[in-house]
C-alpha positions in Angstrom: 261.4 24.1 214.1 264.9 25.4 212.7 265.8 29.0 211.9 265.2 28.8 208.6 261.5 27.9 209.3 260.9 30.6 211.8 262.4 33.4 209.4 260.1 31.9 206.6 257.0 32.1 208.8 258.1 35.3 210.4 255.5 38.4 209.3 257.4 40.2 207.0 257.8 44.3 207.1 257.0 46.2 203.6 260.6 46.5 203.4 261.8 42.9 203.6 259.3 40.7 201.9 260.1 36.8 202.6 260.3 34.2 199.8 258.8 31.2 201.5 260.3 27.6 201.4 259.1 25.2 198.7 256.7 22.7 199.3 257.8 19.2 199.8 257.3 17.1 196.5 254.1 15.7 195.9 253.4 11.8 197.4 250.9 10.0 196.7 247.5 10.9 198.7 245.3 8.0 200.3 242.4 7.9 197.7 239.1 8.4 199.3 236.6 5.8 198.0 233.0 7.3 198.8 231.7 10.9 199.6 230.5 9.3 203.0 234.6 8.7 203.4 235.4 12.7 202.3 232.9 13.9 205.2 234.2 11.7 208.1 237.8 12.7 206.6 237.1 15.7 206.9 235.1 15.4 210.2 238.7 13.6 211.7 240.8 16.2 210.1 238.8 19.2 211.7 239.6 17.8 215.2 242.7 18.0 214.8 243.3 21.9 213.3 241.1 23.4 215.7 243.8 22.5 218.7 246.2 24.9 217.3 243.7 27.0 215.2 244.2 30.1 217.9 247.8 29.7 218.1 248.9 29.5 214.3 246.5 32.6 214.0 247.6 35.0 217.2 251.9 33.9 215.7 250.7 33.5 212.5 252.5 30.2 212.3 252.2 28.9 208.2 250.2 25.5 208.6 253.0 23.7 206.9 252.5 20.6 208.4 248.7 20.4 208.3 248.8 21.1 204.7 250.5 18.3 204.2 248.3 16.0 206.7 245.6 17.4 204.8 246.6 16.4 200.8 247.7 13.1 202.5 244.5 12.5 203.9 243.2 12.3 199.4 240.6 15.3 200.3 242.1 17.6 197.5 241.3 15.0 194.9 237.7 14.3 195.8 236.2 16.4 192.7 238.8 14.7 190.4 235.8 13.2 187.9 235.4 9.1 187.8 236.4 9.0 184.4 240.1 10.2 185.2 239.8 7.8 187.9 238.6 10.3 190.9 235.9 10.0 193.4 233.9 12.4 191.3 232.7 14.1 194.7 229.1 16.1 194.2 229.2 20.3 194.7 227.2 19.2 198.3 229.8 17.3 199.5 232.1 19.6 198.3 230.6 22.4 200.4 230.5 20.2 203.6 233.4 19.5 203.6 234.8 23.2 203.2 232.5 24.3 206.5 233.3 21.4 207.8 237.2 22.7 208.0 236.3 26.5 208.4 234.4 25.7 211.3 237.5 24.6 212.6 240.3 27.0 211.1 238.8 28.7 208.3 242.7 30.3 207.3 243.4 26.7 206.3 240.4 25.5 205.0 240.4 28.8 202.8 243.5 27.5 201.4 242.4 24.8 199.1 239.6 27.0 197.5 241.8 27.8 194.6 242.5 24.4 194.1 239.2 22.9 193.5 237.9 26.0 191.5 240.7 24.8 189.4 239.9 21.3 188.8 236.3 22.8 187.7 238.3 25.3 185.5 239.9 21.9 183.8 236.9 20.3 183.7 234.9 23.1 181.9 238.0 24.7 179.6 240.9 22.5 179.7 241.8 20.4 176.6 241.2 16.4 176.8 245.2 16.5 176.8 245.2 18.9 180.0 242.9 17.0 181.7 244.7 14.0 181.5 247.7 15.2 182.5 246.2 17.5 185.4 243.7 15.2 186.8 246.8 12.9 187.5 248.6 15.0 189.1 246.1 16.0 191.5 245.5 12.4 192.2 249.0 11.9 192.7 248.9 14.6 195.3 250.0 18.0 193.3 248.4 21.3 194.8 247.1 23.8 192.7 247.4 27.2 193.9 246.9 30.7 192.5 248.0 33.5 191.6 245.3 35.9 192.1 243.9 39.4 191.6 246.1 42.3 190.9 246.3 44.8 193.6 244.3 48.0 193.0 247.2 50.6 192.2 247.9 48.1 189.1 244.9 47.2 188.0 241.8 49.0 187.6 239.3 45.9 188.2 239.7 42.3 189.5 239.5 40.6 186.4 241.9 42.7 184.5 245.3 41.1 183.5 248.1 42.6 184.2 250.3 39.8 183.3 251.3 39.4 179.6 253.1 36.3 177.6 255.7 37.6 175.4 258.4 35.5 173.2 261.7 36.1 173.8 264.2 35.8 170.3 264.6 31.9 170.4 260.6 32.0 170.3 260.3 31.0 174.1 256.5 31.9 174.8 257.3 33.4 178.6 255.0 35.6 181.0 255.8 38.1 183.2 254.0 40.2 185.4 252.7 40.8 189.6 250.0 39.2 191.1 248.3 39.3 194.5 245.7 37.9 196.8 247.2 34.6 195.9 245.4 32.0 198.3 247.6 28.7 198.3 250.3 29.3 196.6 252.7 29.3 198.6 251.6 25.6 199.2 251.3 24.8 195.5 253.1 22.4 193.2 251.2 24.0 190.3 250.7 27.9 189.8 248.2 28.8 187.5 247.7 32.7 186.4 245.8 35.4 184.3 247.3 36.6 181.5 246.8 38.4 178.7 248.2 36.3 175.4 249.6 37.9 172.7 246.5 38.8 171.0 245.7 40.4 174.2 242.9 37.7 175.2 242.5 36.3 178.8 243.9 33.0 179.2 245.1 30.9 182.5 248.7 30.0 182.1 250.3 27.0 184.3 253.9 27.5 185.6 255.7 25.1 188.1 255.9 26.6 191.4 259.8 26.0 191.4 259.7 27.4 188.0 263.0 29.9 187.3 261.3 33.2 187.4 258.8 32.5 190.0 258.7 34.2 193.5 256.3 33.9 195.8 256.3 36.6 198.8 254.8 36.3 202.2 253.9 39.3 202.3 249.8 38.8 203.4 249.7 41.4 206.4 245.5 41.2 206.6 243.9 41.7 209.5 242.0 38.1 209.3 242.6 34.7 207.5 246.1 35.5 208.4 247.9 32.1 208.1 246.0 31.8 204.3 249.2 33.9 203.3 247.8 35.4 200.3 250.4 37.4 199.1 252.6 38.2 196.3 253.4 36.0 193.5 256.2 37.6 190.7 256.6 36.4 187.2 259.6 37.6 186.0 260.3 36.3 182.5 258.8 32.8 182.9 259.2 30.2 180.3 255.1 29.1 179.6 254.9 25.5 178.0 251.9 26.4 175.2 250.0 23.1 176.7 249.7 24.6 179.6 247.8 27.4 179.1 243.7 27.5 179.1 241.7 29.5 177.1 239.2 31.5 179.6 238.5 34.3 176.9 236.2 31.5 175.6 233.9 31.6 178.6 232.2 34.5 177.3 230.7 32.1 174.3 230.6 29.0 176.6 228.5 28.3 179.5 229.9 26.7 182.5 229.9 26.0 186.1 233.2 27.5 186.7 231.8 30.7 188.5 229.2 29.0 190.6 231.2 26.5 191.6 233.8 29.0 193.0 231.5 31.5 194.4 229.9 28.1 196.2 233.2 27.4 198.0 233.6 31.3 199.2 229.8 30.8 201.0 230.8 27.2 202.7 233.9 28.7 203.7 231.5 31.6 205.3 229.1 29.1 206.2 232.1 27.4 208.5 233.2 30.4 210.2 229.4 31.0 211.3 228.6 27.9 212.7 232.8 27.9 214.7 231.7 31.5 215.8 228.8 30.2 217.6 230.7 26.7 218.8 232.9 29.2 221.0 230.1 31.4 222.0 228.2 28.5 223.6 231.2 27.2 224.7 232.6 30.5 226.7 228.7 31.0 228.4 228.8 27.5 229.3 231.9 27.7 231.1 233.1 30.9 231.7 230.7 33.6 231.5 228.5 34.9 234.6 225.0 36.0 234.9 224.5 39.6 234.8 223.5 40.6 238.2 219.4 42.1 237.6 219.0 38.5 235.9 218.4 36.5 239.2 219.3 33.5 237.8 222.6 31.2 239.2 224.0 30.6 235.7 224.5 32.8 232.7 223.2 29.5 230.8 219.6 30.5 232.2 219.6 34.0 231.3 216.2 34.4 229.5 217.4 36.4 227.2 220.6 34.9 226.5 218.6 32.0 225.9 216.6 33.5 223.3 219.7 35.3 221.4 221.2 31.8 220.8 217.8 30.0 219.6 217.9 32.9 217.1 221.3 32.9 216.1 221.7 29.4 215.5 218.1 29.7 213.5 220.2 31.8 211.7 223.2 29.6 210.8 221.5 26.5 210.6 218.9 28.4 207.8 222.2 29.6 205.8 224.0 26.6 205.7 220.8 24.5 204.4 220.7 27.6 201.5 224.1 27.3 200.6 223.3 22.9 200.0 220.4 23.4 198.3 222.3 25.3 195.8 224.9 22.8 196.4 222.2 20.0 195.2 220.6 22.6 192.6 224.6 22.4 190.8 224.2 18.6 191.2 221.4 18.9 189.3 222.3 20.7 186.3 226.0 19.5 186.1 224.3 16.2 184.8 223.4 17.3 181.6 224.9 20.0 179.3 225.2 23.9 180.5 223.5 26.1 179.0 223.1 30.0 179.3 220.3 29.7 181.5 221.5 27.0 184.0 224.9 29.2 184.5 222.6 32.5 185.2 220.2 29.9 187.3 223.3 28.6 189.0 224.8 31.7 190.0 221.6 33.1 191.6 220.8 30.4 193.7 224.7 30.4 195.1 224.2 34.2 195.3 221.7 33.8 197.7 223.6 31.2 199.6 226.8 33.6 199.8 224.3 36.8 200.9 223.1 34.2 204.1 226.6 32.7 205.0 227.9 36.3 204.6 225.0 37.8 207.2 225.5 34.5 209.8 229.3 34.7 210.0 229.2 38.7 210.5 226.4 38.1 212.9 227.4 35.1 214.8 231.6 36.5 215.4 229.8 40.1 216.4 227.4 38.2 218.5 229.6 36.0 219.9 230.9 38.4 222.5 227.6 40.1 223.4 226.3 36.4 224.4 230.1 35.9 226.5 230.5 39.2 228.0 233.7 41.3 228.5 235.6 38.8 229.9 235.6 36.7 226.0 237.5 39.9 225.0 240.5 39.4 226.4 243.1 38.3 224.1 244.1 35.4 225.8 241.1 34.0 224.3 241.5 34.7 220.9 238.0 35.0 220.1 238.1 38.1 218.1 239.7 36.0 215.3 236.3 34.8 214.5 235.0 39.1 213.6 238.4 39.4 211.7 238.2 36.2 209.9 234.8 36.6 209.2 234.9 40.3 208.1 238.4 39.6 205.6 236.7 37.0 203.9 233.5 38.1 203.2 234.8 41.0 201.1 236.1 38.4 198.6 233.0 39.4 196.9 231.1 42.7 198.1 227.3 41.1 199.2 225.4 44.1 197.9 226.2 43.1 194.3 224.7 39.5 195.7 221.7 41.2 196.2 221.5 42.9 192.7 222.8 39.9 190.7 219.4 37.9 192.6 217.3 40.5 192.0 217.8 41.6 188.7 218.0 38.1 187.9 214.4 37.4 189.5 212.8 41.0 188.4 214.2 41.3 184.7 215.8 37.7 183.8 219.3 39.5 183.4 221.6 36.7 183.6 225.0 37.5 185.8 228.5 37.8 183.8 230.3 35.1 183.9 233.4 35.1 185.8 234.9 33.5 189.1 232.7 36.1 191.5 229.3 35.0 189.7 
């Protein structure tokens, strides 16, 4: 690792934000040729980042490298649709293979999720000229990132834009304008944003990550999912190609999948760091925790009631993970005909009540963990807290308790959920 690297990965201090390296250019990915190829890709690839999942999160080492392993391995383009010449992966795959990661490092397998709710954003709003032109790139091995949510002292909810496009005197359309919570970008070839156009609409502009004007900040100081670095992106007086902007204002006339498909990723992302909770729990009591000295047995392992705390735990995960497919398959289901108003409400229920379970089992199963391992699993050689922090950070992407009123209003009084990215 040279200097450079190390300042760049370095956790920066309020006062000196760090502008991260570029990415290196895109390469042509390995193109996956069957959904049964994505999961044992994925299966393979999860092998390999839990070794050093620990260590990247206690140093909060960047995963530089295993990004790139991972675009190389053609797993970002799975959802890339047949037509465009993808795999045109289902929503269940999808969500394997996003707990399938998590469950090994959910900081890095967090860090596609803004990619592939940004194919789907293509593939509902983008023009036939954008998906053409988008669709290659991703198969050519481009990462989307994002530019997320404004921070609270700047904006007064999550889906308000506080960045504008303006033109400058030559008629330049350009943007400008801080973002934050911005989950890959650092990573990214492709930036997309909110923005407010000039008639003061939403729209989704896309700006080159090495675009003059663009500055990305590692300054992601979170307690959990700390290597996702999602931090600061500024936009200051970026020129915006009109192609490349996509009008989201229109989802409020148009059904889509957009939100589902998104909120689906957040649940398998929970869903992963559930079942890699409990991996390490029953790991730890098989080999390193003792019985407790009133149990009379000769291994914690046949400690009634240790016994009976992981049958119910794993009851637990096992129960939301099936959930969060069946509302993988239920997406299946109605992305093969047209969306309509009611299969975008029916669609964001059912993942609701996948994202309330994953939510429960990863809190649950990374509180759990140590009450099953004893006092001994707390030390921080072990790392194991990262599971709690992880779990804890992530699940307030999207507060739960407005889960349960989206599915119960939805089942009570047919009230169909706004449409946006956390329905």
């Amino acid at each position: 690792m040279t200097s450079a690297e190390v300042v760049g990965e370095a956790l920066p201090t309020p006062t000196q934000p760090v502008q991260p390296r570029l990415p290196l250019p895109p390469r042509a990915p390995h193109r996956i040729a069957s959904e049964a190829e994505a999961l044992q890709t994925a299966q393979r690839l999860a092998a390999d980042f839990a070794r050093n999942a620990a260590q990247r999160d206690r140093l909060r080492l960047l995963p530089w490298d295993e990004i790139e392993q991972y675009t190389a391995s053609g797993l970002g383009a799975i959802t890339v649709p047949r037509e465009y010449g993808g795999l045109g992966a289902s929503y269940e795959t999808l969500a394997q293979v996003f707990a399938t990661l998590c469950a090994a490092d959910p900081s890095l397998g967090q860090i596609p999720q803004n990619h592939f709710a940004l194919v789907q954003n293509v593939k509902d709003l983008g023009t036939p000229a954008q998906q053409q032109r988008w669709f290659a790139d991703v198969l050519g091995g481009h990462r989307l990132g994002n530019a997320g949510p404004e921070r609270q002292s700047r904006a007064r909810v999550i889906t308000e834009a506080t960045a504008r496009l303006h033109r400058d005197a030559g008629g330049q359309l350009r943007a400008s304008g801080t973002r934050f919570y911005s989950t890959g970008a650092i990573f990214a070839h492709w930036v997309p944003f909110r923005a407010q156009d000039e008639q003061g609409r939403p729209v989704q502009v896309w700006v080159r990550r090495d675009a003059p004007g663009v500055t990305v900040i590692d300054d992601w100081d979170s307690i959990g999912q700390r290597t996702t670095a999602s931090g600061s992106v500024v936009f200051d007086d970026v020129a915006v190609d009109e192609g490349n902007i996509i009008e989201v204002w229109r989802l409020a006339d148009r059904p889509t999948l957009s939100g589902p498909v998104s909120q689906l990723i957040q649940a398998s992302i929970d869903a992963g760091i559930a079942r890699g909770a409990l991996r390490d729990a029953l790991d730890f009591v098989r080999d390193k925790a003792r019985p407790w000295v009133d149990s009379g047995v000769a291994s914690a392992t046949q400690d009634p009631h240790l016994i009976q705390e992981v049958g119910a735990l794993q009851v637990e995960v096992d129960a939301a993970h099936e959930v969060l497919l069946e509302s993988a398959r239920l997406l299946d289901e109605l992305a093969a005909r047209p969306v309509d108003a009611a299969a975008s409400a029916r669609a964001s229920a059912a993942v609701a009540e996948a994202k309330i379970l994953t939510t429960e089992a990863a809190l649950n199963a990374s509180e759990q963990l140590f009450a099953l391992a004893g006092s001994s699993a707390t030390r921080a050689a072990h790392n194991l807290d990262r599971h709690w922090r992880n779990a804890r950070v992530h699940t307030l992407h999207d507060p739960v308790r407005w889960k349960y009123h989206l599915l119960g209003n939805y089942l009570l009084n047919g009230a169909a959920p706004q449409r946006h990215q956390w329905n």
